[in-house]
TORMAR-542382 format. One record per residue (C-alpha): residue in three letters; residue number from 1; x, y, z. Coordinates in nm, 4 decimals, decimal comma, padded with zeros to 6 digits, always signed. Layout:
+------+-----+----------+----------+----------+
| rest |  nr |        u |        v |        w |
+------+-----+----------+----------+----------+
|  ALA | NUM |        X |        Y |        Z |
...
+------+-----+----------+----------+----------+
//
This chain:
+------+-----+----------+----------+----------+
| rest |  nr |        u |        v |        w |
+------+-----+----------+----------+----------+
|  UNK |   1 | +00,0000 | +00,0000 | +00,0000 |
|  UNK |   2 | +00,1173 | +00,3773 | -00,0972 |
|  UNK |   3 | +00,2322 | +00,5925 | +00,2480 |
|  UNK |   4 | +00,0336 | +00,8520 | +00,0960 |
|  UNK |   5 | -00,2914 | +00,6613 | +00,1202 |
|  UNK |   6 | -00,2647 | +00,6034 | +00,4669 |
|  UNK |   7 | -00,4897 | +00,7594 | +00,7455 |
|  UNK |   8 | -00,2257 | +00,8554 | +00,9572 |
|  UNK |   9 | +00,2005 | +00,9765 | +00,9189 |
|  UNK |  10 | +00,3981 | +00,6563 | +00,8082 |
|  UNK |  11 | +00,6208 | +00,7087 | +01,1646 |
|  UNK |  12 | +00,2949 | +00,6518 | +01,3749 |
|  UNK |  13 | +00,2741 | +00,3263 | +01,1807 |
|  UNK |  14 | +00,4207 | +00,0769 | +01,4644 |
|  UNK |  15 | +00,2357 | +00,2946 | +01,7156 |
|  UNK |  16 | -00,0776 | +00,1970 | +01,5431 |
|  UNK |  17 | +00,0240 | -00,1464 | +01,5026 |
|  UNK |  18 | +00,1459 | -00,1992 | +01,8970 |
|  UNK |  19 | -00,2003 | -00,0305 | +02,0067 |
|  UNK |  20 | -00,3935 | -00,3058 | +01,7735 |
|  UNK |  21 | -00,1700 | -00,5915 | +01,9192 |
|  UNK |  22 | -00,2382 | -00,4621 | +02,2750 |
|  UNK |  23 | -00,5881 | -00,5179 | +02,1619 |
|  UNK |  24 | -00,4881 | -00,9015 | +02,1908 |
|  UNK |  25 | -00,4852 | -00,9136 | +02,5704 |
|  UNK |  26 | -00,7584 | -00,7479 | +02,6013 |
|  UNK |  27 | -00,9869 | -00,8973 | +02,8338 |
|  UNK |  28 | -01,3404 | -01,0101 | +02,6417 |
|  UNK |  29 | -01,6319 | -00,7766 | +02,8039 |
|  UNK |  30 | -01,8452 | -00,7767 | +02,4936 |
|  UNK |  31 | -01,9268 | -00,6977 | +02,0900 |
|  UNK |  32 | -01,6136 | -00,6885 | +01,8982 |
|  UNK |  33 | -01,4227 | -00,7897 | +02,1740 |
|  UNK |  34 | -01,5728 | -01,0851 | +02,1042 |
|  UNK |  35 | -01,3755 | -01,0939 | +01,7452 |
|  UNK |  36 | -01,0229 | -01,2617 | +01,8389 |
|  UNK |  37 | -00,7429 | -01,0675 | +01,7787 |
|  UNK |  38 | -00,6379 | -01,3671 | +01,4844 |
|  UNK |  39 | -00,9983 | -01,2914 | +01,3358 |
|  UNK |  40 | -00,9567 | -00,8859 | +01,3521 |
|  UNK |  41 | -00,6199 | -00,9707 | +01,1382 |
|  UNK |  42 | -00,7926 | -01,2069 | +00,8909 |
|  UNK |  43 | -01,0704 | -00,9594 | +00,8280 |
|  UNK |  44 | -00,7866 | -00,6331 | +00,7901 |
|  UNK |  45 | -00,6165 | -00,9331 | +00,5892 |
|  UNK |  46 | -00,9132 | -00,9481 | +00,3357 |
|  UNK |  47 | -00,9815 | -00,5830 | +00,3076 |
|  UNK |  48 | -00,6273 | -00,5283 | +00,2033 |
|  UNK |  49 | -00,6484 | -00,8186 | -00,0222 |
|  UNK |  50 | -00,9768 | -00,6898 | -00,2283 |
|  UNK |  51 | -00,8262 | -00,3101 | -00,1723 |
|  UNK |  52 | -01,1887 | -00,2468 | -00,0321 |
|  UNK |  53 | -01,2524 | +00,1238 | -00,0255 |
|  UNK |  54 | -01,5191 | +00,1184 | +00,1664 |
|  UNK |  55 | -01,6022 | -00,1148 | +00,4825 |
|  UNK |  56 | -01,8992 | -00,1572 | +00,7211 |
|  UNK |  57 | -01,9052 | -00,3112 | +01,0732 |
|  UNK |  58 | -02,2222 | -00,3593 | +01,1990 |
|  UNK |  59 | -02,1747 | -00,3841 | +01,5895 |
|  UNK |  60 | -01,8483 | -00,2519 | +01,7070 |
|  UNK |  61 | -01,9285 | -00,1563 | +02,0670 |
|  UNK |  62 | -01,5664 | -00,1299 | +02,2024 |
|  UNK |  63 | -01,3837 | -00,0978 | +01,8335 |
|  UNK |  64 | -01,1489 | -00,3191 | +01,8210 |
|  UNK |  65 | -01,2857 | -00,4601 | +01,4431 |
|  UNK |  66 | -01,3320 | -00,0991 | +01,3604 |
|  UNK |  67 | -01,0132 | +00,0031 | +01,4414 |
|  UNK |  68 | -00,8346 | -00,2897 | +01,3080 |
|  UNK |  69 | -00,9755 | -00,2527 | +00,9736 |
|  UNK |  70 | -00,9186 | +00,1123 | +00,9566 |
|  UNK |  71 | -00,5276 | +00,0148 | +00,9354 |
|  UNK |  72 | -00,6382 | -00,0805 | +00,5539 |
|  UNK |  73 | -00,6557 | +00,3209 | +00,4786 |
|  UNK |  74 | -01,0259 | +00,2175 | +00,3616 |
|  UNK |  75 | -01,2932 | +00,4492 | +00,5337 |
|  UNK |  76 | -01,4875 | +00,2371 | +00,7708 |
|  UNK |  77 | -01,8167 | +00,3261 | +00,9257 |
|  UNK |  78 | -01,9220 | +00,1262 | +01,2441 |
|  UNK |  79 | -02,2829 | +00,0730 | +01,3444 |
|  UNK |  80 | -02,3902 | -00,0014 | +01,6577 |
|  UNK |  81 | -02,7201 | +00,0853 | +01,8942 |
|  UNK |  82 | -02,6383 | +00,3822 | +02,1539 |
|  UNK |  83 | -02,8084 | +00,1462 | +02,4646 |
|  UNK |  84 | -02,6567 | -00,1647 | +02,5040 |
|  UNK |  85 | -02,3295 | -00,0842 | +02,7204 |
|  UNK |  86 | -02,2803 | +00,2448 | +02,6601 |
|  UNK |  87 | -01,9455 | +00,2692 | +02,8267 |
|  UNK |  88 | -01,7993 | +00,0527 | +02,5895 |
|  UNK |  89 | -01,9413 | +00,2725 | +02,3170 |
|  UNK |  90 | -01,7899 | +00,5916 | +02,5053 |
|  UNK |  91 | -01,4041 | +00,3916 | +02,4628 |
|  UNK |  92 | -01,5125 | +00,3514 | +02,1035 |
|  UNK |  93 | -01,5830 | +00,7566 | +02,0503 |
|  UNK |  94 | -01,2592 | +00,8295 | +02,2010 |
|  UNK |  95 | -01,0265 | +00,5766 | +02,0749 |
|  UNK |  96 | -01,1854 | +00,6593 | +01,6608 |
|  UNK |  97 | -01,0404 | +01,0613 | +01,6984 |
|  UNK |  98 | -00,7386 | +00,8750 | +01,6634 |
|  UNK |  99 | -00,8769 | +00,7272 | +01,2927 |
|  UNK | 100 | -01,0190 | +00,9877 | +01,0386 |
|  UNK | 101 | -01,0897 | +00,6871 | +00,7995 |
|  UNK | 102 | -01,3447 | +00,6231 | +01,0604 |
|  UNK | 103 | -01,7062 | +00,7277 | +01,1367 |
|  UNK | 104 | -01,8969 | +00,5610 | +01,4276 |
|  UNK | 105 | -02,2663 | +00,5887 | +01,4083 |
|  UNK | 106 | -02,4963 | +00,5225 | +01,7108 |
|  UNK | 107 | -02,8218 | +00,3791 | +01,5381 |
|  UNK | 108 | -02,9616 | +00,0143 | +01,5210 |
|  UNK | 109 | -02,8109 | -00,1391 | +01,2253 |
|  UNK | 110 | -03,1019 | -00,2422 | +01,0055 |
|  UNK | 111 | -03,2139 | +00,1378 | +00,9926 |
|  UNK | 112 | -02,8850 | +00,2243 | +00,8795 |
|  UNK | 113 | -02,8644 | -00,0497 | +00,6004 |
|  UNK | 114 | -03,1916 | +00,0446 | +00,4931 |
|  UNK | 115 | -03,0834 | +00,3777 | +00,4318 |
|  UNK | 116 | -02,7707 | +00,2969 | +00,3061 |
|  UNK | 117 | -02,6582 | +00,3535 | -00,0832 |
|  UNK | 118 | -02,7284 | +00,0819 | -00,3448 |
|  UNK | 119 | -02,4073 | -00,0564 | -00,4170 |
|  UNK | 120 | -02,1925 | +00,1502 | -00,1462 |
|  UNK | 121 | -01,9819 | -00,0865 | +00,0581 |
|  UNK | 122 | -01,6820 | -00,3323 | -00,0778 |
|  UNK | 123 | -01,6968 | -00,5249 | +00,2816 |
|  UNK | 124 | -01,9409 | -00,5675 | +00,5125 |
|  UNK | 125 | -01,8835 | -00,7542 | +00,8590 |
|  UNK | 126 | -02,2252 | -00,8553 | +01,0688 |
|  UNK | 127 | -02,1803 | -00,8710 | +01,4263 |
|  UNK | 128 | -02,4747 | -00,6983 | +01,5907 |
|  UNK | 129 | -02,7779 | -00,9036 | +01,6757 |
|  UNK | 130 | -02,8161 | -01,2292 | +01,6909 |
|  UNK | 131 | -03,1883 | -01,2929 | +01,6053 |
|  UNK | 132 | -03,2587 | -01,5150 | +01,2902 |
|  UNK | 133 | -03,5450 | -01,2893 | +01,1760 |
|  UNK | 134 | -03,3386 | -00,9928 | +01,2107 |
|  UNK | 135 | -03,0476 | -01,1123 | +01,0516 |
|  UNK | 136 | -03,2816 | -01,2084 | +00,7766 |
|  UNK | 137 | -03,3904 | -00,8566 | +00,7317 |
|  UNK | 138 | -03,0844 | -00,7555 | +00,7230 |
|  UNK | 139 | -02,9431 | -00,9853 | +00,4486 |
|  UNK | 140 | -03,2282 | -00,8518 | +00,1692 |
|  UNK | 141 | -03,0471 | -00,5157 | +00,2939 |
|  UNK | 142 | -02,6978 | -00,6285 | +00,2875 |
|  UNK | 143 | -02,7403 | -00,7928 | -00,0431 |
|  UNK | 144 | -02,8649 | -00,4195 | -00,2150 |
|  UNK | 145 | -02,5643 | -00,2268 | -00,0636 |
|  UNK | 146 | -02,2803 | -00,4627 | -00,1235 |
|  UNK | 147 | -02,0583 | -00,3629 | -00,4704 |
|  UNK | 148 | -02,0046 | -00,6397 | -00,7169 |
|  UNK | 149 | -01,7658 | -00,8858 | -00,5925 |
|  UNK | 150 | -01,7920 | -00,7812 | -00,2640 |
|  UNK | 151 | -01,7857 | -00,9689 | +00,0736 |
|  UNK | 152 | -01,9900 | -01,0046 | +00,3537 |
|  UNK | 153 | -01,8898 | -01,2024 | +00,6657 |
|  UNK | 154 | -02,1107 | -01,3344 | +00,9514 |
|  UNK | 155 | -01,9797 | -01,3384 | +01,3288 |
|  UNK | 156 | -02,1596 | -01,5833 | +01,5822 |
|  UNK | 157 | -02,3121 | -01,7776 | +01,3152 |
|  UNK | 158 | -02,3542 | -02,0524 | +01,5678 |
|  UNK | 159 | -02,6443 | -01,8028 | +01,7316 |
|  UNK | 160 | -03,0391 | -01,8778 | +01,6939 |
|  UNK | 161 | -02,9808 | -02,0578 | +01,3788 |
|  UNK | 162 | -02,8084 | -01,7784 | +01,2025 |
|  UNK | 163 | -02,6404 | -01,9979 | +00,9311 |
|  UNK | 164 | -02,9899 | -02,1809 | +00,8461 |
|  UNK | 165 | -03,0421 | -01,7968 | +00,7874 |
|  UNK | 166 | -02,7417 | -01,7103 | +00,5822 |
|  UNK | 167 | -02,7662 | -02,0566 | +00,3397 |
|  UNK | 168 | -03,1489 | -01,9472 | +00,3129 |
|  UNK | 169 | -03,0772 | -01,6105 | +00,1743 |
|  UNK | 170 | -02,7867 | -01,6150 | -00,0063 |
|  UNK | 171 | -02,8349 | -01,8204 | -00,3339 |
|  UNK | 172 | -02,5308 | -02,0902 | -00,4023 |
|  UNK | 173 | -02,3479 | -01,8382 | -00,6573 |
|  UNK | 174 | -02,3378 | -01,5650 | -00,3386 |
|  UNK | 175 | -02,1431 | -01,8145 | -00,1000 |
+------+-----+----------+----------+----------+
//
């Protein structure tokens, strides 16, 4: 990747690097803390590897996705609701004045794909609620706003029957 497409100065580089790998030992509390720090690496992995431009994260309550995938110099924006732990949320506000690739909005993530753009995001990671009927909303939505040869991926599939979900929506040629 070019220095001069990155969201920050080149020296603050390893900085940004040792803050994500502190992220590691962080103890799990919640939302994308959830996310192991091998899976946060794998997902900044792919983003690099499709040069995505543009990346959603539905649920990033304490940021560690958010801010892992923001190393990619793609703008993210981060979804999550503004009442379920709300200190966690507060870390998240602080800690993304650090990223100007990244916007945090507090709204409940189905609103915010149904107003998103046809067509507007290269990668889109689902982490937010676990309920098969919403997730099923949300895939009719996800399916409208993701660019050709895009990616979506699923987190806590394993949930309320999520992946019955996911195989039911997404015809063969998606997967």
């Amino acid at each position: 990747m070019n220095a001069d497409a990155l969201p920050y100065e080149p020296n603050d580089s390893i900085d940004m690097i040792a803050k994500l790998v502190e992220t590691l030992e962080e103890p799990i509390t919640s939302g994308s803390s959830y996310v192991t720090g091998a899976n946060r690496f794998m997902l900044l992995g792919l983003a690099l590897s499709m040069n995505a431009k543009d990346i959603l994260e539905t649920g990033y309550n304490t940021g560690y996705t958010t801010f892992t995938l923001a190393m990619s110099g793609a703008r993210v924006v981060g979804v999550d609701n503004e009442f379920e732990q709300p200190a966690l949320k507060y870390i998240a506000l602080e800690r993304a004045k650090l990223f100007p690739n990244v916007e945090l909005v507090q709204d409940d993530a189905l609103i915010y794909l149904t107003m998103a753009q046809d067509r507007s995001f290269d990668l889109i990671f689902i982490d937010d609620c676990h309920w098969a009927e919403y997730t099923r909303m949300e895939i009719h939505q996800v399916r409208r706003i993701l660019r050709p040869g895009g990616c979506v991926v699923f987190h806590d599939t394993h949930f309320a029957h999520i992946w019955e979900v996911i195989e039911e929506e997404f015809p063969v040629a998606w997967q």
